[in-house]
C-alpha positions as semicolon CSV with decimal commas, in nm:
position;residue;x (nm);y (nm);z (nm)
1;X;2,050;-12,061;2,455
2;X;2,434;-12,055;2,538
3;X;2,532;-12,322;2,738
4;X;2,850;-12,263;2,981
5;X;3,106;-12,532;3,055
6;X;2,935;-12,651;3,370
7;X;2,615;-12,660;3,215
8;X;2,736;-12,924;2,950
9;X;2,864;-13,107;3,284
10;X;2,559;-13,165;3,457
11;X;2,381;-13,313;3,135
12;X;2,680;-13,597;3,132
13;X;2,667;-13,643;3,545
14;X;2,624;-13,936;3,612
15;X;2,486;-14,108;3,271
16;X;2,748;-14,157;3,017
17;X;3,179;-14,175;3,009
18;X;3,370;-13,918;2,951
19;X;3,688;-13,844;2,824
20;X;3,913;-13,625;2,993
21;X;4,299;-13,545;2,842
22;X;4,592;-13,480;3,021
23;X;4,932;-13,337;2,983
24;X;5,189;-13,598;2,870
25;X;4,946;-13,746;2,611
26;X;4,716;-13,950;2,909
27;X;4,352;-13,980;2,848
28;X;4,082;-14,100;3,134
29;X;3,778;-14,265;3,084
30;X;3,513;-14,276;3,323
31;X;3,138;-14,169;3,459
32;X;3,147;-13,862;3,582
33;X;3,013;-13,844;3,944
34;X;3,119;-13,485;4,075
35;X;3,284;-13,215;3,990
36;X;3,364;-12,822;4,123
37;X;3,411;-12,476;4,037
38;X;3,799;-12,548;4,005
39;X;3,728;-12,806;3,757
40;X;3,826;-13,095;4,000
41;X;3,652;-13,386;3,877
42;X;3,507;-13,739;4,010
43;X;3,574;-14,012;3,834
44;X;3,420;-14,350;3,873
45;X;3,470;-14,685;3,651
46;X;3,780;-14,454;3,509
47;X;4,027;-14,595;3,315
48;X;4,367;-14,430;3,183
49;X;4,512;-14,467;2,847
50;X;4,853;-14,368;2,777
51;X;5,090;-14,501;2,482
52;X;4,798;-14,729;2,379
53;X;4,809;-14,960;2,722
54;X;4,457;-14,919;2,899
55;X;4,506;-14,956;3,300
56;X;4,181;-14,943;3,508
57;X;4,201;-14,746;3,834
58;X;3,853;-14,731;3,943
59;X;3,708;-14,405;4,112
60;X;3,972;-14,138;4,032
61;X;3,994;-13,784;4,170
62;X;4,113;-13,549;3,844
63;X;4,256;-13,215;3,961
């Protein structure tokens, strides 16, 4: 069966990191804990990477 992109979310809710890219070359790291039809997305334990330094941030809203 054909899973659609917020299908895939809800089997990583709340169990495992993610990563999620971002313009500019950022990445964040964290469990995801929501998200919504816009994409928005909940962040917690997150932590950004960009140019190789790792900064932690802690529950992150992702828009």
């Amino acid at each position: 069966m054909t899973k659609r992109p917020l299908d895939i979310l809800d089997l990583v809710l709340n169990r495992q990191p993610v990563i999620v890219s971002l313009k500019g070359g950022r990445e964040i790291r964290g469990v995801l804990q929501g998200y919504d039809v816009h994409m928005n997305l909940v962040l917690d334990k997150a932590e950004e990477t960009e140019n190789g330094q790792i900064k932690k941030v802690g529950t992150l809203i992702v828009r």
